[in-house]
C-alpha positions as CSV (number, residue, x, y, z in Angstrom):
1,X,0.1,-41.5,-46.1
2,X,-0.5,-45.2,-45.3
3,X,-3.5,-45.8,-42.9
4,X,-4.6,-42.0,-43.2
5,X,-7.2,-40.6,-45.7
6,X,-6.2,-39.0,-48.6
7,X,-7.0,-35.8,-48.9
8,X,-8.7,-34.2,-51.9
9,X,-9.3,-30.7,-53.1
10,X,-11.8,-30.8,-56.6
11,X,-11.0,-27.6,-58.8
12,X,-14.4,-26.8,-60.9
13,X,-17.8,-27.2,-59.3
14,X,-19.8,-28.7,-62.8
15,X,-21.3,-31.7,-63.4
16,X,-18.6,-34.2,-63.6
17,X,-16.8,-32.5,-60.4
18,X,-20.0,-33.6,-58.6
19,X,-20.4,-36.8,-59.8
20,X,-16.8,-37.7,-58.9
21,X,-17.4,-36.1,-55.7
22,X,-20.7,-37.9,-54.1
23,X,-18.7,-41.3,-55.3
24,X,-15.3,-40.1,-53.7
25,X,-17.0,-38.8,-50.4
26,X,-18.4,-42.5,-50.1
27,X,-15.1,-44.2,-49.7
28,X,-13.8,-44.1,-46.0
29,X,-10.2,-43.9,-47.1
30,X,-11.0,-40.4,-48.9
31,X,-11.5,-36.9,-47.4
32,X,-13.0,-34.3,-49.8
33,X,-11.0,-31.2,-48.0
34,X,-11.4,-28.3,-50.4
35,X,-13.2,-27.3,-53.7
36,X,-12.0,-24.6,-55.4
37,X,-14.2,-22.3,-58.2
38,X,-13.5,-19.0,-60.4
39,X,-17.2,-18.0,-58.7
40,X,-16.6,-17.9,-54.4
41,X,-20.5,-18.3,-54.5
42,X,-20.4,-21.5,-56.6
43,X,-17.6,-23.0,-54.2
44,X,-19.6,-22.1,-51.2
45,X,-22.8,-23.9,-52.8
46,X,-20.4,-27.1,-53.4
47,X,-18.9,-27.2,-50.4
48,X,-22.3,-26.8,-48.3
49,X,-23.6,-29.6,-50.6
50,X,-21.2,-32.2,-49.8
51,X,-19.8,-30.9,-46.3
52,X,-16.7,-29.7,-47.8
53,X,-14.5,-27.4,-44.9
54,X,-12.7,-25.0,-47.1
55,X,-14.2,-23.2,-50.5
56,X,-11.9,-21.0,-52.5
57,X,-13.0,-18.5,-55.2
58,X,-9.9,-19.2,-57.1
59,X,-7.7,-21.9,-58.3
60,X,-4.7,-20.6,-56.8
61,X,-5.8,-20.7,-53.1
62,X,-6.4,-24.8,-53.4
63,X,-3.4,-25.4,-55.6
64,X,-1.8,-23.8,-52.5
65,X,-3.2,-25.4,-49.9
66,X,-0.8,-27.8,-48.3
67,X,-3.5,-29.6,-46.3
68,X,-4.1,-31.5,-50.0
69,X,-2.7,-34.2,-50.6
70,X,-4.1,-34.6,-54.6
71,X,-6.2,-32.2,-56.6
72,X,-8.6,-33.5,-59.3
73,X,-9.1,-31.1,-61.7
74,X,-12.6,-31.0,-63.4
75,X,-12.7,-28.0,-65.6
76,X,-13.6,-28.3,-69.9
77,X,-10.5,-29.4,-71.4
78,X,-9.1,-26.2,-73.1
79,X,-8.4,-25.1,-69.4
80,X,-6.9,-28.7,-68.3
81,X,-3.3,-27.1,-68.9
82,X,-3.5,-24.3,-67.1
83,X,-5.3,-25.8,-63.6
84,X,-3.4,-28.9,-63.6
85,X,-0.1,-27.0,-64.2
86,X,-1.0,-24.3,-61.4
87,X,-1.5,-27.1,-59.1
88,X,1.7,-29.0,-60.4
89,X,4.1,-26.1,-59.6
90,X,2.7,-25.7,-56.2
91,X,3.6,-28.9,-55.5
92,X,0.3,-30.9,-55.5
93,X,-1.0,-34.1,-57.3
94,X,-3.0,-34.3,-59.6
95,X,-5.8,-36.6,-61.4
96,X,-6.8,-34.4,-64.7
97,X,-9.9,-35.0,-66.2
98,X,-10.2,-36.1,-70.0
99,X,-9.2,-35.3,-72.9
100,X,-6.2,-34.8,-71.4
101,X,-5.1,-31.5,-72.6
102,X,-6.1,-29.2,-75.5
103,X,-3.4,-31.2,-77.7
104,X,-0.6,-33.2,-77.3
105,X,2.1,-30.4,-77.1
106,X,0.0,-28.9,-73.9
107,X,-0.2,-32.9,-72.8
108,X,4.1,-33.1,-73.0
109,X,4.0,-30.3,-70.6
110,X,2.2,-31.7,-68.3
111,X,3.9,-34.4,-67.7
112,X,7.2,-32.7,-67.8
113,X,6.5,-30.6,-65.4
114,X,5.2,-33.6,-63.5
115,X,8.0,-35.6,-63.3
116,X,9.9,-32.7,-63.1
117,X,8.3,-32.2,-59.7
118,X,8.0,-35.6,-58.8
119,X,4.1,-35.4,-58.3
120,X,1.6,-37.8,-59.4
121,X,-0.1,-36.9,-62.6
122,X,-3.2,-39.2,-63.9
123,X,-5.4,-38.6,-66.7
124,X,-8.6,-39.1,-65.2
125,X,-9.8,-42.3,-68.0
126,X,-12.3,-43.9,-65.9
127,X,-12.7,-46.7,-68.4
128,X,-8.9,-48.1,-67.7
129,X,-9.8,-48.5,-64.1
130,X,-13.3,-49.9,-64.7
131,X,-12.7,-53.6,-63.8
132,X,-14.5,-55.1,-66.2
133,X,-12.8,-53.5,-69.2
134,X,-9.4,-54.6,-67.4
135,X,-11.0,-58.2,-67.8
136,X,-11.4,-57.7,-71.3
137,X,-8.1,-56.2,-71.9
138,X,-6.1,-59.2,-70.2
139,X,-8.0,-61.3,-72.1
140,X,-6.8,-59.9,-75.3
141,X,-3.4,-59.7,-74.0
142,X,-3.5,-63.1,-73.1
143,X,-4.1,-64.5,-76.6
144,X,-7.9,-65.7,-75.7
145,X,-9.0,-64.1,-79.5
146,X,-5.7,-64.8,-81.2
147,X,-4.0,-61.5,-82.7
148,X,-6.1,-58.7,-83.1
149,X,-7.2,-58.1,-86.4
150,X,-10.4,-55.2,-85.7
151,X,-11.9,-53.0,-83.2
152,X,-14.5,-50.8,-83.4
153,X,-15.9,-48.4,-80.8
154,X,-18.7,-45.2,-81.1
155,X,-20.3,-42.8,-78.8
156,X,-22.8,-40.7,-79.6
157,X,-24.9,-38.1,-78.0
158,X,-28.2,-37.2,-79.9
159,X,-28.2,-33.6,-78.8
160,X,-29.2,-31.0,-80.0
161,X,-26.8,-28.4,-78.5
162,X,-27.2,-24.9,-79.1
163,X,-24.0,-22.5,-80.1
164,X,-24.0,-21.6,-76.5
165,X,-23.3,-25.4,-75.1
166,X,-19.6,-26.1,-74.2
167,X,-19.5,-29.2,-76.7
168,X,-20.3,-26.5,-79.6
169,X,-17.6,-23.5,-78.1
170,X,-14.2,-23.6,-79.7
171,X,-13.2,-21.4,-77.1
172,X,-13.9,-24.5,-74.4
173,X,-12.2,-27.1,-76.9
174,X,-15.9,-27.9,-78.1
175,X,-16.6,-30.8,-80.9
176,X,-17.5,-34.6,-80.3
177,X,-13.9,-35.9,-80.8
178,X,-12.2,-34.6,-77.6
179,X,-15.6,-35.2,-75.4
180,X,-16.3,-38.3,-76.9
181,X,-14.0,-39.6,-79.2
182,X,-11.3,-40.0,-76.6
183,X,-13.3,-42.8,-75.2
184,X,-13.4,-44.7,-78.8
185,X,-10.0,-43.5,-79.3
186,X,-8.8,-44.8,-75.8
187,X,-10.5,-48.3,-76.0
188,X,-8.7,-48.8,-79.2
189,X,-5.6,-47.6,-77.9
190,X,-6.1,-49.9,-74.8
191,X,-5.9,-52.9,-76.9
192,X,-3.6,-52.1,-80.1
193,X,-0.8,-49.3,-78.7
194,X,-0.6,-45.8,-80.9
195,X,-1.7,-46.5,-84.1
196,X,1.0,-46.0,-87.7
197,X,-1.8,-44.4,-89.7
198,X,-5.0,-42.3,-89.0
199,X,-7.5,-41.2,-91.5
200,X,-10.4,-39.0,-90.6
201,X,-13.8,-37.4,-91.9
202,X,-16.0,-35.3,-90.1
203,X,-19.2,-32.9,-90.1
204,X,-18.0,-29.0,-88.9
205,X,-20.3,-26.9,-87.1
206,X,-21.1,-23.5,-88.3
207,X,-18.9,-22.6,-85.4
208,X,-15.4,-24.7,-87.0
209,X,-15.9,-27.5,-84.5
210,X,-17.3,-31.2,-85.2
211,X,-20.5,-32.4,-85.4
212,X,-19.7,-35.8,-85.8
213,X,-15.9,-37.5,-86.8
214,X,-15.0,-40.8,-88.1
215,X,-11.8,-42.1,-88.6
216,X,-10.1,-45.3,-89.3
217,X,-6.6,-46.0,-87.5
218,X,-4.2,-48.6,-88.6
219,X,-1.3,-50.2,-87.2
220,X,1.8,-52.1,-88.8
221,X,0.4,-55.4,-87.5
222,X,-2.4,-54.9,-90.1
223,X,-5.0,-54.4,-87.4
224,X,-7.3,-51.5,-87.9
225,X,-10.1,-49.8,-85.6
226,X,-13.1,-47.8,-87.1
227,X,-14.0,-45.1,-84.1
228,X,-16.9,-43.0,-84.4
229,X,-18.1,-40.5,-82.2
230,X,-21.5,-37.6,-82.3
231,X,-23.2,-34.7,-80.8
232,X,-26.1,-35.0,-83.3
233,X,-27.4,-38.6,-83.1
234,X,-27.2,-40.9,-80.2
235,X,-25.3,-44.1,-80.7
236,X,-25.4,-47.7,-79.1
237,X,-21.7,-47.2,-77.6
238,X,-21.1,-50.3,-78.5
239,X,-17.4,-51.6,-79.1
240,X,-16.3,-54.8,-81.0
241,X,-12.6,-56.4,-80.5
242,X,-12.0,-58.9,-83.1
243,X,-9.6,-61.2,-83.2
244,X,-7.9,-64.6,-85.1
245,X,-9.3,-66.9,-83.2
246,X,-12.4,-65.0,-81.8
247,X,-14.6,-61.8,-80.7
248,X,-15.3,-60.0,-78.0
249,X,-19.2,-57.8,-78.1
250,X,-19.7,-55.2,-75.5
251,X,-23.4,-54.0,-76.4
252,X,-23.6,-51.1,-75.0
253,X,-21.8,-48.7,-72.7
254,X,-18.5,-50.1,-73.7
255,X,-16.8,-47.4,-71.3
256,X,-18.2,-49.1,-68.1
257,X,-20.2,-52.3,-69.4
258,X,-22.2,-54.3,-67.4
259,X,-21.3,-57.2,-69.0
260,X,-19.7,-58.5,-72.7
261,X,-19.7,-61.8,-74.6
262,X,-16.6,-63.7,-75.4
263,X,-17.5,-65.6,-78.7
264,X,-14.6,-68.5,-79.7
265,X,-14.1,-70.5,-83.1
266,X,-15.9,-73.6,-82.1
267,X,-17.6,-73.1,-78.3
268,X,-20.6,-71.4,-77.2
269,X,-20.3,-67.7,-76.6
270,X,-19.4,-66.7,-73.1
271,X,-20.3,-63.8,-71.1
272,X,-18.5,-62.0,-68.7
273,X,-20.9,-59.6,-65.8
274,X,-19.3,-57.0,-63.5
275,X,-19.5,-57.7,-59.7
276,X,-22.4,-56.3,-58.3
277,X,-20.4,-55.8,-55.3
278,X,-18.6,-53.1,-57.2
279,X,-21.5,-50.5,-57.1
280,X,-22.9,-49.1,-60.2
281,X,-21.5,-49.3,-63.3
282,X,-20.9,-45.9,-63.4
283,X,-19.5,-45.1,-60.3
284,X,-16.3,-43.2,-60.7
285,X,-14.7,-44.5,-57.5
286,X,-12.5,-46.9,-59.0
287,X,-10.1,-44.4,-60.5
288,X,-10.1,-42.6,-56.9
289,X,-9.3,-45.9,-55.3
290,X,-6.3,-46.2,-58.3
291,X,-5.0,-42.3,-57.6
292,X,-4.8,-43.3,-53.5
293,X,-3.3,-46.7,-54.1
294,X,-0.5,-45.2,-56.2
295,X,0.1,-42.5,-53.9
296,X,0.2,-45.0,-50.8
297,X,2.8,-46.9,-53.0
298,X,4.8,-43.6,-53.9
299,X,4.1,-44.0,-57.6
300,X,4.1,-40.6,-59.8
301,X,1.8,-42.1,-62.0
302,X,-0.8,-45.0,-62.5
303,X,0.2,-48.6,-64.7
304,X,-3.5,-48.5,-65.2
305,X,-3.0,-44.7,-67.1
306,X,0.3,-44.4,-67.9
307,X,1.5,-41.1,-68.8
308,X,2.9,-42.3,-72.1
309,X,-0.8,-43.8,-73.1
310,X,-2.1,-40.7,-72.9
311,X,0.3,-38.4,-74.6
312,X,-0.1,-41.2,-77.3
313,X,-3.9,-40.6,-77.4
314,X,-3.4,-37.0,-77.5
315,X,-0.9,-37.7,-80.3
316,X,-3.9,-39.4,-82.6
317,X,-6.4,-37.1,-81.7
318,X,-4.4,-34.1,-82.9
319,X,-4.1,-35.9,-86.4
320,X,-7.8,-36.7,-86.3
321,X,-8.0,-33.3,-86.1
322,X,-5.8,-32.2,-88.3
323,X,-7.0,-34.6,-91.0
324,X,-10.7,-33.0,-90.0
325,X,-9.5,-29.3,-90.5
326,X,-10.5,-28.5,-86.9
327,X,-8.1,-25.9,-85.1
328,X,-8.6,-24.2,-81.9
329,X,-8.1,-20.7,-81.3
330,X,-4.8,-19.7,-80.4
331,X,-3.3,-23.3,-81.4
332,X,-0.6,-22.7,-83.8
333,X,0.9,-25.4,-86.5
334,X,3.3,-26.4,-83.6
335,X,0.5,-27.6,-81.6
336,X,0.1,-30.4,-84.8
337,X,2.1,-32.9,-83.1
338,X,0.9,-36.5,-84.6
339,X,1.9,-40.2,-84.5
340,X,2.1,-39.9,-88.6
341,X,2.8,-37.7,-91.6
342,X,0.5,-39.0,-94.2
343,X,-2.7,-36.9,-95.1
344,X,-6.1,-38.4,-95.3
């Protein structure tokens, strides 16, 4: 595959398939080669809006297709495990949009299947490969704010969202915490590993899923994080990372900042921009340029996204939930795999 494009097939046709696509089609290393959609006329109207050769009115025809070299599969969540699996056992790659899975349990099979294939298998967590949140994670890791004592992360969407909307269907994996907590979640995750303890409290819709979760996770180092995520009231997205010797702000947008503020115990704050050279903030290209540098290297997954992060943040959001009293249908009591046996 070195010095050739790679060649992508997109599996859902929706809003976050498109924006992925206008940035991927921009890089001259990528070649957007199929899209694939339960509707044929919905694939045709994709395909003829970004030049795309082959449409498919069904999953199975791309996950087929040998002519693709990586499938990024942009569907709601609570179908993540079976597209991504179709397209595993048919031999293809694949970058699976977020959360993850349904649960952990569907998560696990993933990525056995995965590496049971040998494919490459990415959760598709934008913020890891935004480069400016990699700056602030080395500099945690580096010691430049001592050991991490706090962080603190929300993201809120005012709304309102009718019954109808996917965030409010339990049938699509609906609620705030897998749409938007994961991000909160993730950050905190980034920084402090899979947390001992979680404790959660949340608003249920008249449909069983949340309106709006908090929860407070806790490690054995003493650190703790306070994530917050809404579909009823729009929130800063800010995100706080405090530390021994120091603080790091992000104001806003803490999943692809344009800049945050390194404050130090005894110097003037300091704050760190994203290249402009890098295109938008929040242009999804750089987890596209992480998927084709892996598979160049032969890599079945990403250091940036490991597989084990991400079975580790489905882990704690399945013991959110289950703190929450939020179950999905068809999800069983085997499906409550968490990082900790203690009730809220």
């Amino acid at each position: 595959m070195v010095g050739e494009p790679v060649r992508w097939g997109i599996l859902a046709t929706g809003g976050i398939a498109a924006a992925f696509t206008a940035d991927l089609v921009d890089l001259p290393d990528a070649e957007v080669v199929a899209v694939a959609s339960r509707s044929p006329e919905s694939a045709r109207a994709f395909a003829e809006r970004f030049g795309i050769p082959r449409a498919y009115g069904g999953w199975g025809a791309l996950a087929e297709d040998g002519d693709v070299d990586v499938v990024y599969v942009a569907t709601p969540h609570s179908a993540h495990r079976a597209a991504a699996g179709m397209c595993l056992e048919a031999g293809r790659n694949v970058l699976c949009e977020k959360a993850f899975t349904l649960n952990a349990r569907e998560a696990g099979e993933l990525v056995a299947l995965a590496r049971e294939r040998g494919s490459f298998l990415m959760e598709a967590m934008w913020m890891y490969c935004n480069p400016l949140v990699r700056r602030l994670a080395g500099l945690v890791r580096d010691g430049v704010i001592g050991e991490v004592r706090t962080v603190q992360a929300d993201f809120g969407l005012a709304g309102p969202f009718p019954p109808s909307h996917r965030l409010r269907d339990p049938l699509q994996g609906g609620g705030a915490l897998l749409d938007l907590g994961v991000y909160p979640v993730s950050f905190a995750q980034l920084l402090l590993g899979e947390p001992a303890d979680v404790t959660a409290r949340a608003v249920l819709s008249d449909e069983g899923v949340d309106l709006q979760t908090a929860a407070l996770l806790s490690w054995e180092s003493g650190a703790l994080a306070s994530v917050h995520c809404s579909v009823v009231g729009g929130t800063a997205t800010s995100a706080s990372v405090t530390g021994s010797q120091g603080r790091i702000d992000i104001p806003s947008g803490f999943f692809f900042p344009d800049h945050f503020v390194l404050h130090r115990d005894g110097r003037e704050p300091e704050t760190f921009r994203a290249d402009p050279s890098a295109g938008p903030r929040n242009s999804l290209k750089h987890e596209a340029l992480e998927v084709m540098r892996a598979l160049r290297a032969g890599e079945t997954e990403s250091p940036l996204v490991p597989l084990e992060g991400s079975l580790a943040v489905m882990r704690t959001l399945d013991a959110i939930r289950d703190r929450v009293g939020v179950r999905y249908p068809g999800e069983s009591s085997q499906d409550e795999n968490e990082p900790v046996a203690t009730p809220a």
